[in-house]
N, C-alpha and C positions, 0 to 999 in steps of 0.2 A: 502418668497416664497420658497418652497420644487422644488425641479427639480427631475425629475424623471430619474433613469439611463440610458445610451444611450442614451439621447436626444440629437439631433445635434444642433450643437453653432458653432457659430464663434470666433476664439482665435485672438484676435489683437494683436502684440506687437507697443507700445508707442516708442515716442522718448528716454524715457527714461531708456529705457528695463523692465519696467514694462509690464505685460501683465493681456489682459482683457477675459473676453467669454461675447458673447453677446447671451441670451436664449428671445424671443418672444421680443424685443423691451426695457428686461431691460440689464443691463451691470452689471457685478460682478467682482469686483478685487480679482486675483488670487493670492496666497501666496505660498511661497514653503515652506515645513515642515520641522521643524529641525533633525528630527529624523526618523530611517528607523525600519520596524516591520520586526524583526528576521523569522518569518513563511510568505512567500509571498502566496497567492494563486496562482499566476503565474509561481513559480516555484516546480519543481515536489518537492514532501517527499516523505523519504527514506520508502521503502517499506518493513512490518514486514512480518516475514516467519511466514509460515503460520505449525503449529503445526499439524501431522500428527500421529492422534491416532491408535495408534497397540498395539489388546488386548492381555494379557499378557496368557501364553503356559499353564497357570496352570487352565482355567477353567474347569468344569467336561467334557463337551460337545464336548471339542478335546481330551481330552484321550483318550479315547476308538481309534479314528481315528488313535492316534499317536501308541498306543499298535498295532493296528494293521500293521501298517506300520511298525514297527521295527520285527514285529514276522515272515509277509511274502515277504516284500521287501528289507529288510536290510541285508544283510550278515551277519553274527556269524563273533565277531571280536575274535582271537586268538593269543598271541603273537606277536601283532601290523602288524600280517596279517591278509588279510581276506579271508574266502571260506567260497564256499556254500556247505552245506552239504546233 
């Protein structure tokens, strides 16, 4: 017989520290597993960064923007000063 999750039972423990669940009338002896699964779903995983695409200065499309911005917002560098002229 298949049990479906979250079904409510009742857990006995015995004299002998055995323990049972009791599901509709029948009884299922419980086992404990020898071994534990390295990924719980109960406990959170690490969370990957997330990759943040920035396109690269060299398409045609911002040139022109970038020429412009350098010809009438940028100061004329001279001598590692700068004026406007």
């Amino acid at each position: 017989m298949n049990v479906i999750p979250k079904t409510k039972c009742l857990v006995v423990k015995k004299l002998d520290g055995n323990l049972i669940a009791i599901i509709d009338q029948y009884s299922y002896i419980l086992e404990e597993f020898e071994y534990h699964k390295t990924d719980s779903i109960l406990e959170p995983t690490s969370k990957k960064e997330k990759k943040v695409y920035r396109p690269p200065l060299s398409p045609p499309f911002k040139k022109a923007s970038y020429d412009n911005y350098l010809k009438n917002y940028r100061p004329k560098l001279q001598n590692n000063y700068a004026y406007v002229s």
